[in-house]
N, C-alpha and C positions, 0 to 999 in steps of 0.2 A: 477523557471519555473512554469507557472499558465497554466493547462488544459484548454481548449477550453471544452464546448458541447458535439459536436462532440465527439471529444480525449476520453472524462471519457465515453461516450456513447460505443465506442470501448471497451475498458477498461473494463466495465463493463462485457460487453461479451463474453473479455476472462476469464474474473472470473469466469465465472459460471462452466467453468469445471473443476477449477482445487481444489485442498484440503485445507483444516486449517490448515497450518502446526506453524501459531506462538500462544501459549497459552498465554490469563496474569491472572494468581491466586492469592492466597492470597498476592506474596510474590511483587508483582506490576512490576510496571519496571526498572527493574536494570540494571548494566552494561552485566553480560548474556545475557539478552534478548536483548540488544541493540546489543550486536557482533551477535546474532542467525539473528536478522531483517536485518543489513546490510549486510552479508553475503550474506543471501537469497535475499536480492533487487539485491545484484551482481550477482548472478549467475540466476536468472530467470526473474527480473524487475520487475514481478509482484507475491504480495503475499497478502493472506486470512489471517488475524488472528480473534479470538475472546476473548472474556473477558468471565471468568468462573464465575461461581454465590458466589464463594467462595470470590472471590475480592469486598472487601468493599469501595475500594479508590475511584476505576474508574468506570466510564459508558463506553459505545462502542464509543461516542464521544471527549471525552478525552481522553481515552487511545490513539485511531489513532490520534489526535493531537501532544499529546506529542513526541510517537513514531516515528511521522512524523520531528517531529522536530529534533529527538534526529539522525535521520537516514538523513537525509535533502532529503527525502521524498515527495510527494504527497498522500492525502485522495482522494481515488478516489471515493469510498461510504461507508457509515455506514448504516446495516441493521438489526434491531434487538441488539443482541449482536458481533454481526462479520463486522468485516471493511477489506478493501482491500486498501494497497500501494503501489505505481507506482513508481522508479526510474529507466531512463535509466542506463543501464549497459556499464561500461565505459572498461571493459574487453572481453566482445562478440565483433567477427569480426562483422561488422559493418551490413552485410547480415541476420545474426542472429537472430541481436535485435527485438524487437519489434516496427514494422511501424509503427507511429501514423499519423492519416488522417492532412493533412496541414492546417492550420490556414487557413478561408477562407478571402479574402479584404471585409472590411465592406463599404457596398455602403451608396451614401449621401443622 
């Protein structure tokens, strides 16, 4: 699934209020953090992590890549050291989830 504009533009401003709840530290990304990230894209869709200073591996673009991949994710932005990932949740009644704005028809 490839975000629209729009979609990440949405997205983005739900992020702003919500917290950092995924860390990556020294110890990078492992299978932990990969159940803690899928998890949390199940039950809220949307999640804030950051990269601590301690972690020598990763950048904040890397890490969301990887993570994205390891979770079958979307990077919805990387800012600084913190990124945000977007997966619908296939467990919220379907009212729940989070709306995303509809792809619009691209004109000729």
């Amino acid at each position: 699934m490839n975000l629209t504009s729009k979609q990440r533009a949405q997205l983005r401003g739900l992020a702003n209020g919500i917290d950092t709840i995924l860390q990556i530290g020294k110890d990078g990304i492992g299978e932990n953090l990969i159940k803690q990230a899928d998890d949390a894209l199940e039950a809220r869709e949307l999640v804030k992590g950051r990269v601590l200073d301690n972690n020598l591996e990763y950048d904040a673009w890397t890490a969301a890549a990887a993570l994205a991949k390891a979770t079958r994710s979307e990077v919805v932005q990387v800012i600084g050291t913190k990124f945000v990932l977007y997966r619908e949740s296939h467990s919220k009644p379907k009212e729940k989830r989070i709306q995303l704005a509809k792809p619009g028809r691209k004109r000729a």
